[in-house]
C-alpha positions, 0 to 999 in steps of 0.5 A: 500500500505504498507504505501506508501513504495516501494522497487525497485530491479535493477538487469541485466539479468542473461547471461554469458559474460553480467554480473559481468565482472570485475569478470568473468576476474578472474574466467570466465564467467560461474562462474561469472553468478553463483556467480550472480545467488546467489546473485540474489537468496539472494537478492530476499529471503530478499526482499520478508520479507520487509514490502514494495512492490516490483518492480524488474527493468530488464536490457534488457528485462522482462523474462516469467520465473526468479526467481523475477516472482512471487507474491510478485514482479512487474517486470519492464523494466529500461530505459535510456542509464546510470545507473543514468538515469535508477534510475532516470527514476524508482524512477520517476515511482514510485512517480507517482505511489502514493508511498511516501518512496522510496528505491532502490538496486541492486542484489550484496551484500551477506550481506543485510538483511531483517532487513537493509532494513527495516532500511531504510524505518524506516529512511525514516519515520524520514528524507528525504534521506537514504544511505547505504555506500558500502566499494568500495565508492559507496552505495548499497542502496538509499532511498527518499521521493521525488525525487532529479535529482542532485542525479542521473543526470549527474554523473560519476558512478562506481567510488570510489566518488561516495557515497561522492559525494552523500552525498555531494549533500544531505548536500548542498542541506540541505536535512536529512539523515541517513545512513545504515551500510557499507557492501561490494558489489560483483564486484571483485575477492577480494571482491568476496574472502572476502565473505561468499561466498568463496570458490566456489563449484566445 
């Protein structure tokens, strides 16, 4: 079982209107899918190198045909009524599971590669918590050998104290981590132009 190492996607059903919103108020909705397309793409091209296996955590429903319905993932159906619940709820699944290094990301970073995240499951092997900082103040990438609900339970999201925040949890609870590089997610027109992926293609 790749020992006991499990990846977990989080990624929306790609729809027009239904994702990357604050995005699509700058560029419309069709764009704004497709820069998601892309950065789904990306994510699962670097997911299928990891040296894990894999579960890919839909938002609505699981689709017959997506680009993640393939060998190499285990699709699956997030539940909860926000976002802290639905990672709480996944990386439960996968602990009951028999998995013993968990790390879970979204789909929003042109910048993660293969070799981050096997990063993170390297520091996993040396400490109990692994994070990767995104620049808006969140983190792209969490990672744990056992379960900690103050991580995900009763927080705000989508805030820019959110990483702090997190870390802050892990140090008064006395818990080793390690943190992974600092790379920028998706969100906005800023950042969207301060990637590789600018400019778009007509």
């Amino acid at each position: 079982m790749n020992d006991g190492r499990l990846l977990i996607i989080f990624t929306k059903n790609p729809e027009a209107g239904a994702v990357k919103t604050r995005l699509a108020s700058s560029i419309g909705k069709e764009k704004a899918l497709e820069v998601y397309e892309i950065l789904r793409a990306h994510t699962a091209v670097v997911t299928g190198e990891v040296e894990a296996e894999r579960m890919v955590f839909y938002s609505r429903f699981i689709p017959s045909s997506d680009l993640f319905c393939t060998e190499k993932f285990t699709l699956k159906l997030q539940e909860g009524d926000n976002l802290g619940v639905r990672m709480f709820h996944a990386i439960s699944t996968g602990f009951a599971s028999g998995f013993r290094h968990i790390a879970l990301i979204g789909t929003d970073c042109c910048d993660l590669s293969s070799k981050i995240l096997n990063d993170a499951f390297s520091a996993l092997e040396r400490s109990d918590a692994v994070v990767g900082p995104a620049i808006d103040g969140g983190f792209y990438l969490i990672g744990l050998n056992w379960l900690i609900p103050e991580l995900f339970i009763d927080r705000q999201w989508s805030t820019p104290e959110v990483f702090r925040e997190t870390i802050g949890t892990l140090e008064r609870q006395a818990i080793p981590y390690e943190l992974l590089a600092e790379l920028s997610d998706i969100d906005t027109i800023d950042d969207l132009k301060k990637s590789r992926l600018w400019p778009l293609k007509p």
